[in-house]
PANUVO-288944 format. One record per residue (C-alpha): x, y, z; chain; residue in one letter; residue number from 1. Coordinates in steps of 0.1 Angstrom, whole numbers. Layout:
# PANUVO-288944
       x       y       z   cadena   residuo   num
       X       Y       Z        A         A   NUM
...
# end
This chain:
# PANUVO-288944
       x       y       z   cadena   residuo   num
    1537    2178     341        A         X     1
    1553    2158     370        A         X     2
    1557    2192     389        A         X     3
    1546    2229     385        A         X     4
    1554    2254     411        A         X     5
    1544    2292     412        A         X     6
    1524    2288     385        A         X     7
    1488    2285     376        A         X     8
    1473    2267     346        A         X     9
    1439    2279     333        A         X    10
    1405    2257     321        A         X    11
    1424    2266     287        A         X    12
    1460    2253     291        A         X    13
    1481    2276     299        A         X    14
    1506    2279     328        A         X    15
    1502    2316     344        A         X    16
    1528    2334     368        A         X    17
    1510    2328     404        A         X    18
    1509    2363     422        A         X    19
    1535    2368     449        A         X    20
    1543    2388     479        A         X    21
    1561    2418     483        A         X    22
    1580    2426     520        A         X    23
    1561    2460     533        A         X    24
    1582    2458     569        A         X    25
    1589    2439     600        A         X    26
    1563    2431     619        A         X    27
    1554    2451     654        A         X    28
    1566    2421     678        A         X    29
    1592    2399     660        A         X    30
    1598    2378     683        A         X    31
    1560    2366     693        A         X    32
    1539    2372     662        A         X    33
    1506    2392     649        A         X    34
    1471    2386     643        A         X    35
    1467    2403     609        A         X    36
    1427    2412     605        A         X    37
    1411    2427     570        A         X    38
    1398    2461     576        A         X    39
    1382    2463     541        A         X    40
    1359    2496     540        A         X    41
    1356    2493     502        A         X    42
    1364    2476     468        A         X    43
    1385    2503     466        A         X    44
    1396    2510     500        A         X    45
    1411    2486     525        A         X    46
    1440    2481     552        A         X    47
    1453    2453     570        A         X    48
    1449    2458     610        A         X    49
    1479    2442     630        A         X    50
    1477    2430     668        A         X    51
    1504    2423     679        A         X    52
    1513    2401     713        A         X    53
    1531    2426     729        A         X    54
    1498    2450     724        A         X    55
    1509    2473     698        A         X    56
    1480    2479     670        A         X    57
    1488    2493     636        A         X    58
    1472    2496     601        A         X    59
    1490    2492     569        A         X    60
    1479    2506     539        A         X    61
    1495    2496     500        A         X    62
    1522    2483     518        A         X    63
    1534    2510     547        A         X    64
    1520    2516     583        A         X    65
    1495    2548     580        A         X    66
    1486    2544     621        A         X    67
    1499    2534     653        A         X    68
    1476    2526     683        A         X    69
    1478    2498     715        A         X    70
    1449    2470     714        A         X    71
    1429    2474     745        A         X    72
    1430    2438     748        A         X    73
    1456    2415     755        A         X    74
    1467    2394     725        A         X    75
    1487    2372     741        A         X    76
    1461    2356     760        A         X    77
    1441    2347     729        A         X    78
    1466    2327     712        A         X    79
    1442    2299     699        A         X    80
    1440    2301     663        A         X    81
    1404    2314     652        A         X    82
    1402    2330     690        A         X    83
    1397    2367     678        A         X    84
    1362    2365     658        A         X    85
    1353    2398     639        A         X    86
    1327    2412     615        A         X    87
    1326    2444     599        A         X    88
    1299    2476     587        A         X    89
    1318    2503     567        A         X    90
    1339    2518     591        A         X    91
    1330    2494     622        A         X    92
    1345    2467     633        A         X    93
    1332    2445     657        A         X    94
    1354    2423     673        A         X    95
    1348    2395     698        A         X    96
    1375    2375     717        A         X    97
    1358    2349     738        A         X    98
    1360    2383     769        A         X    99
    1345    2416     763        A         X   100
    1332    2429     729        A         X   101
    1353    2455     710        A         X   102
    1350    2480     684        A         X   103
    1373    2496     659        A         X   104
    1362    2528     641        A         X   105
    1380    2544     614        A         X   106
    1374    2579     622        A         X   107
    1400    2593     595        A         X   108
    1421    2577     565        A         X   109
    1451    2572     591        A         X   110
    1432    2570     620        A         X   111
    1414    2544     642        A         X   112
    1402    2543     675        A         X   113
    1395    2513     699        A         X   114
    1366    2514     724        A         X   115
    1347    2484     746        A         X   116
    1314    2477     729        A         X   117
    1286    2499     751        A         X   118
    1249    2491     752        A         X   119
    1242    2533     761        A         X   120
    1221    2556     745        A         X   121
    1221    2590     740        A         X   122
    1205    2608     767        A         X   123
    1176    2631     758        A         X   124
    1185    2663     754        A         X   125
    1165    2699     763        A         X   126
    1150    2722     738        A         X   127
    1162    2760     730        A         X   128
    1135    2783     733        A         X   129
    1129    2819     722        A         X   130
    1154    2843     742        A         X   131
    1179    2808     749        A         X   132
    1159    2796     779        A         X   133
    1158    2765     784        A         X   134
    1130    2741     795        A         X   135
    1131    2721     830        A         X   136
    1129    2686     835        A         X   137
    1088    2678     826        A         X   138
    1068    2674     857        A         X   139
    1030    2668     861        A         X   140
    1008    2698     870        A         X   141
     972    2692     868        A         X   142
     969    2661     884        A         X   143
     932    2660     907        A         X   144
     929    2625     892        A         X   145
     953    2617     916        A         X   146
     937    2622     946        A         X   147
     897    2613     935        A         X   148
     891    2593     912        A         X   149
     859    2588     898        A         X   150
     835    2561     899        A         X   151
     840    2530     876        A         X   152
     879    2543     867        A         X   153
     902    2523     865        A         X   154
     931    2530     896        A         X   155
     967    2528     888        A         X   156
     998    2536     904        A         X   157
    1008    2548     869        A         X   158
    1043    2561     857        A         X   159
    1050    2581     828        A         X   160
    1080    2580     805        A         X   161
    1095    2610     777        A         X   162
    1120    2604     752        A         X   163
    1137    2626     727        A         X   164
    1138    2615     691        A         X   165
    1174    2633     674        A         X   166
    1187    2632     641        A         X   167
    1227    2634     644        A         X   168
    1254    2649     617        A         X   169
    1253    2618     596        A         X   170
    1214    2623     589        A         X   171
    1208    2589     611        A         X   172
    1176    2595     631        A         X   173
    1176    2578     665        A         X   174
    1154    2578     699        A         X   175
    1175    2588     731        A         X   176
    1167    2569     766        A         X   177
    1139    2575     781        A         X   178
    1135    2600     810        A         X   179
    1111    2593     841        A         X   180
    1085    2621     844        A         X   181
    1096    2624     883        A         X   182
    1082    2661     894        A         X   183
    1055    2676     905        A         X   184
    1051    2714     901        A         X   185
    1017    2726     916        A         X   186
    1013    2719     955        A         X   187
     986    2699     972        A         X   188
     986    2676     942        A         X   189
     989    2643     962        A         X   190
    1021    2620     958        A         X   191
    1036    2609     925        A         X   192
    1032    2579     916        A         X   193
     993    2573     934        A         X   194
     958    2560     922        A         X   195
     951    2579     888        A         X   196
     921    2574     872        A         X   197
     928    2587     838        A         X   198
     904    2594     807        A         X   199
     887    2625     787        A         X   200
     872    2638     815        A         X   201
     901    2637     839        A         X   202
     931    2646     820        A         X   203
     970    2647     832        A         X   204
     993    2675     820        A         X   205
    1029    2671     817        A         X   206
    1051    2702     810        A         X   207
    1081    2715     798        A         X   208
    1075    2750     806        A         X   209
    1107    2774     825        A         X   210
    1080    2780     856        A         X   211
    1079    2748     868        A         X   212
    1107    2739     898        A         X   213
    1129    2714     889        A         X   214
    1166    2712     876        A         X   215
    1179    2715     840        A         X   216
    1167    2684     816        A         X   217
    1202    2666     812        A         X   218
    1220    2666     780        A         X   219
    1233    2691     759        A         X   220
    1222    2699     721        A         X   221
    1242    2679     699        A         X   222
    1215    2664     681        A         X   223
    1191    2677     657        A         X   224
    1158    2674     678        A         X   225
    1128    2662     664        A         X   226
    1102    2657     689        A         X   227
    1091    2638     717        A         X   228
    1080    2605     723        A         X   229
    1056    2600     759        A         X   230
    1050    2566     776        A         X   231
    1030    2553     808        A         X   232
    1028    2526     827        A         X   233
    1029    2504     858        A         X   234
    1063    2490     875        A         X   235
    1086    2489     843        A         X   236
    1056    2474     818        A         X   237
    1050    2504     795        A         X   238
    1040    2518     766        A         X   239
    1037    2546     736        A         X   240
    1014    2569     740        A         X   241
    1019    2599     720        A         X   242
    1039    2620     703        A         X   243
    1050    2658     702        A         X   244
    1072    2682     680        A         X   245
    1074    2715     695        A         X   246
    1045    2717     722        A         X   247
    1060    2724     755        A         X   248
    1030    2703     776        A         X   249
    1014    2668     767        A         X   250
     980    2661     780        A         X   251
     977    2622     784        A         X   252
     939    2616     779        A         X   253
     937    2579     790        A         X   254
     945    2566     761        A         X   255
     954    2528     764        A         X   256
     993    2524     758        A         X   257
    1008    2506     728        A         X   258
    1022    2483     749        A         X   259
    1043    2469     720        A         X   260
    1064    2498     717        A         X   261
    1078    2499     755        A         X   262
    1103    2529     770        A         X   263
    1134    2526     753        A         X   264
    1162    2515     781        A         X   265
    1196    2505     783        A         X   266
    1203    2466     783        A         X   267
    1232    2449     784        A         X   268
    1226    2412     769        A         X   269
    1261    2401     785        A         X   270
    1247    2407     822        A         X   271
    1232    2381     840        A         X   272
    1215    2377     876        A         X   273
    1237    2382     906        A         X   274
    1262    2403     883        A         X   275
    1276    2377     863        A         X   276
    1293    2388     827        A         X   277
    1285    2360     799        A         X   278
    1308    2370     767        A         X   279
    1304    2356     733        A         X   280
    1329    2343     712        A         X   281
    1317    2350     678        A         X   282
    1297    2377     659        A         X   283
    1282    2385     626        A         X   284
    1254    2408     612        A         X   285
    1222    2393     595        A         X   286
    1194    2408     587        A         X   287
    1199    2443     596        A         X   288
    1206    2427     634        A         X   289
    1241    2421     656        A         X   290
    1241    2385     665        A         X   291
    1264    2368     691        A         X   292
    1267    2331     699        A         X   293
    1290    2310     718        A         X   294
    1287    2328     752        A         X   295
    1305    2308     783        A         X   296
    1271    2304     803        A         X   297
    1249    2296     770        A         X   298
    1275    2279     747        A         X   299
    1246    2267     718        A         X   300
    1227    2300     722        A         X   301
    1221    2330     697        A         X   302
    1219    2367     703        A         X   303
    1203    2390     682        A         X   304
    1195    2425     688        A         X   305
    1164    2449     675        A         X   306
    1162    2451     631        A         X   307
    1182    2486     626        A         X   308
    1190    2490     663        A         X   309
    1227    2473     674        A         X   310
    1224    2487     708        A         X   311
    1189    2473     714        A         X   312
    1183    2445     735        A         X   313
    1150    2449     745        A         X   314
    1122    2422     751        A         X   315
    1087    2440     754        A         X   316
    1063    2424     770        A         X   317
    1039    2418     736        A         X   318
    1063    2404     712        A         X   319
    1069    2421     679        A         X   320
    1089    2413     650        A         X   321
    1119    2436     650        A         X   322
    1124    2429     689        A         X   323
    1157    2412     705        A         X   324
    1156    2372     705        A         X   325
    1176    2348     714        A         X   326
    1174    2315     705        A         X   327
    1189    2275     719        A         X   328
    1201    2253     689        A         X   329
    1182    2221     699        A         X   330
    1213    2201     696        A         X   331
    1214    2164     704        A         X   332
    1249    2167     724        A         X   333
    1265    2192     737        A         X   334
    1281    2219     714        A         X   335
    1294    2252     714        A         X   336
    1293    2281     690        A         X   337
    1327    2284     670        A         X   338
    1317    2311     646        A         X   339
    1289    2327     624        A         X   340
    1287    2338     587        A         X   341
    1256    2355     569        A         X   342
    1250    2340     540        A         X   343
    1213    2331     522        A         X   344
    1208    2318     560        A         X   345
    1229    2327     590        A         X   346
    1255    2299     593        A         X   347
    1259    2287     626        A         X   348
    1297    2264     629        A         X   349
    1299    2243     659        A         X   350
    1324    2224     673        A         X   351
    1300    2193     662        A         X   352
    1278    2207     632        A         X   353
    1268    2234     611        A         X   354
    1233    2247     612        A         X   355
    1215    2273     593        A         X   356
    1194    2298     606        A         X   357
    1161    2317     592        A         X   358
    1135    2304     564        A         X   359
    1115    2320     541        A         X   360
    1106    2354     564        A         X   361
    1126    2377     583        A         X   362
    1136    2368     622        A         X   363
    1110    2373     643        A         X   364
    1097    2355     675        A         X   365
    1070    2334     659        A         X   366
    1096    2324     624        A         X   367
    1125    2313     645        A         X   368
    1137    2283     629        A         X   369
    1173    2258     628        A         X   370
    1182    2233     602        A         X   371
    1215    2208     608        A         X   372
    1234    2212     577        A         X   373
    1261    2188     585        A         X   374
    1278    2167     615        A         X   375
    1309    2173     610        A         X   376
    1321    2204     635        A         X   377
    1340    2232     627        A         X   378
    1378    2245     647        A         X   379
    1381    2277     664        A         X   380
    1396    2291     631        A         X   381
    1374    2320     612        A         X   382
    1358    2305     585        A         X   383
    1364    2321     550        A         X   384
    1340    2330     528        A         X   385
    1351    2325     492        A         X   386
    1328    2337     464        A         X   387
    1287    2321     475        A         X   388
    1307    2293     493        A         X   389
    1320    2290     530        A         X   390
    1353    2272     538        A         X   391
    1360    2261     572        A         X   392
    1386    2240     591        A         X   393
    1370    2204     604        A         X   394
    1375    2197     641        A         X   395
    1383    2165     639        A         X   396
    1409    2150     616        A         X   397
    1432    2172     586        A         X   398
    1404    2186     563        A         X   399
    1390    2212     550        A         X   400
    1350    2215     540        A         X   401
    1329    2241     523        A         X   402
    1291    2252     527        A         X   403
    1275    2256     495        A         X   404
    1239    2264     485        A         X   405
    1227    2224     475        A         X   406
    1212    2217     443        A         X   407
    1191    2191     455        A         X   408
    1153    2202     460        A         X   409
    1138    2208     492        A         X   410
    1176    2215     506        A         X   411
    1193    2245     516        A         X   412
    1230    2240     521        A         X   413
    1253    2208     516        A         X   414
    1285    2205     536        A         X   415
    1317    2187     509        A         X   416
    1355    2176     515        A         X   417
    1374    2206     494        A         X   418
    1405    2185     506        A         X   419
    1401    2147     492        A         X   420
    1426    2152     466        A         X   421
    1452    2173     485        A         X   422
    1451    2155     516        A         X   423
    1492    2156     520        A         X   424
    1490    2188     523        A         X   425
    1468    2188     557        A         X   426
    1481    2150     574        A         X   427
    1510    2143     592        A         X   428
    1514    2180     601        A         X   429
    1545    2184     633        A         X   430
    1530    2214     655        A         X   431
    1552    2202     681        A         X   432
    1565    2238     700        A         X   433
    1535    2254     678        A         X   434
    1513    2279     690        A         X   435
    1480    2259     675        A         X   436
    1471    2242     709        A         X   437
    1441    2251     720        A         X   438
    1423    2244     756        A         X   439
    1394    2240     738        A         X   440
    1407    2212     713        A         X   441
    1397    2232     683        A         X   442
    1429    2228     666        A         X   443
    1430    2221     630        A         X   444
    1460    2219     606        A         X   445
    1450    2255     598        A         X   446
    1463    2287     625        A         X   447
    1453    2313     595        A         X   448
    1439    2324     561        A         X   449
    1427    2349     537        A         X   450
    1414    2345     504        A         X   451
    1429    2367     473        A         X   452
    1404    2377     448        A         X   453
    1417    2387     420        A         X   454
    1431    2375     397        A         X   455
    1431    2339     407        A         X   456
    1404    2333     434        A         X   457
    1435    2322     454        A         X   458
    1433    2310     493        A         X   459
    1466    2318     518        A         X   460
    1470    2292     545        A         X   461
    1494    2290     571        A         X   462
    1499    2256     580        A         X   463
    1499    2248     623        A         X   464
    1537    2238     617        A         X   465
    1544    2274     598        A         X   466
    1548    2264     563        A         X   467
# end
């Protein structure tokens, strides 16, 4: 054939109907354009979420608008293509925008709610006893160590730490924030927080019991409780001590803390010194952790939260494998992170390189490790993944690449030109009045995608002059 259009021809010969499109409606802001984002839940169950420029958000569903909502961010002012960077759990999608980290929940078939990305946990909650009182906040009662300690004991301003560990409606068990153990409730007891000489012999107490003084623990009982979990330490270095199910006191024995299970406490890894906010641009999950790259302030740096935790961000003070890490590419000039993908490795697209992340053992501070996969950068757009392989937009010139596992031994990944034989369809491209210019030069002849499945493994482009 000299020409074939809307057709595909198989390995076997034949010339099949290519699928087509179908209108559904007009778009939210006609004038100015969408972002259209795949909210897919299921095989079986998926929508298409639309931001538009003028703010609206909606959902479609098989081919009609099932909810209405306003994106708490303005779309407008991320207009670069590839600028919204998103990855998804079930019914969570995370969504970062090169500003403040969202999320969308689906809380309903035709509902979705927006909400900024919080690092909060739960606070602990109090316990229902017999009769429906309540128990007070826990204070310390027996505490004569505090005031003479014996000979040869160690002396610590110590500090002592309760959390509450909850099960909610969805059967996921969790552990709440940790409250300070602040009150004393017997008089002439010394001051919190002096020299304690702690051990068999010289015990501390800490109660729950109604006599004590003290307001009510904060927190309601939405949760499932399931026990306690008790901490001590000095300054903000701490660590587990013990545990209790329904015991109203703990009796801390000396016991040397486990100091590689510290208090669990809020931290937000977007805050730095002096009140600075450093936002990423790009997110992905891997290995049961929520990563970020491509911050403003650390533009070559990873994020990665606790394993199972998405809201942790905690360092401890003796490392363990499942804590927060973040990690430097050591790139030989500068770069920034464009975007991630979870693959075998955790594929890391710069504006100069791709590198992959992870070997042979889950991430942990001791098996952090980066390979360059190739020099040729990546643009701002999302890159696709398409079956095992990874297609992304080049920075520099018209083509398009893909990341594929290599077949040559000893090598993870090889980077190839998926464009060498269609090259007319990426050169020569007029974006003049288009919206593809980008302050951060990461245009490419690409301003969108999405890859069809079935039946022909198909890839949508739109083309930076709109074809």
């Amino acid at each position: 054939l000299r020409r074939l259009r809307d057709f595909v021809v198989t390995q076997a010969g034949n010339a099949m109907t290519r699928p087509g499109t179908v209108y559904c409606g007009a778009a939210a802001d006609s004038t100015m354009g969408s972002w259209l984002l795949p909210f897919v839940v299921s095989d079986s169950d998926g929508y298409v979420i639309e931001l538009s420029w003028s703010g609206a958000a909606r959902a479609w569903r098989n081919g009609a608008v099932v909810w209405t909502g306003t994106a708490p961010f303005v779309v407008a002012g991320v207009r670069a293509p590839g600028a919204i960077q998103f990855t998804q759990s079930g019914d969570l999608m995370t969504i970062a925008n090169r500003g403040r980290v969202y999320e969308l929940r689906r809380t309903s078939d035709t509902t979705f709610v927006f909400s900024v990305m919080a690092f909060t946990r739960a606070a602990p909650q109090f316990v229902a006893l017999p009769g429906t009182t309540k128990t007070t906040v826990p204070g310390i009662i027996n505490t004569g160590s505090l005031v003479s300690p014996s000979a040869g004991a160690p002396v610590r301003k110590w500090r002592w730490w309760v959390s509450t560990v909850m099960r909610d409606s969805n059967g996921r068990t969790f552990e709440s924030a940790a409250h300070e153990v602040t009150e004393t409730l017997s008089p002439g007891i010394g001051v919190y927080g002096g020299s304690a000489a702690l051990g068999p012999d010289r015990p501390i107490t800490i109660t729950r019991r109604t006599s004590g003084v003290g307001t009510m623990w904060a927190g309601t009982v939405t949760y499932e409780t399931k026990g306690f979990n008790w901490y001590r330490g000095v300054g903000d270095y701490s660590g587990f001590i013990g545990h209790t199910t329904t015991e109203l006191d703990f009796i801390d024995d000396g016991t040397e803390p486990d100091y590689t299970l510290p208090h669990p406490r809020e931290v937000d890894p977007f805050s730095l010194p002096g009140g600075v906010t450093d936002y990423p641009s790009s997110v992905a999950y891997f290995e049961n952790r929520l990563t970020f790259g491509g911050t403003l302030y650390r533009p070559a740096s990873l994020l990665l939260s606790e394993t199972d935790n998405y809201i942790g961000w905690q360092v401890p003070a003796v490392p363990v494998p499942s804590q927060a890490l973040e990690m430097e590419l050591a790139v030989r000039k500068r770069e920034r992170i464009r975007s991630l993908a979870a693959l075998q490795r955790l594929l890391v697209l710069t504006d100069a390189g791709v590198w992959a992340i992870g070997g042979g053992e889950p991430l942990s501070p001791t098996s952090l490790s980066a390979r360059l996969v190739s020099e040729v950068g990546a643009a701002w757009m999302r890159p696709l993944m398409v079956g095992s392989d990874l297609l992304y937009v080049r920075t520099k010139g018209w083509g398009l690449r893909a990341v594929r596992q290599s077949s040559n031994a000893g090598e993870l990944f090889g980077s190839i030109d998926i464009s060498q034989h269609a090259q007319h369809l990426f050169k020569n491209i007029d974006t003049a009045g288009s919206l593809a210019v980008d302050a951060d030069n990461g245009v490419g002849p690409i301003t969108d995608w999405c890859w069809q499945e079935d039946p022909w493994n198909l890839v949508w482009a739109v083309r930076a002059d709109g074809k």
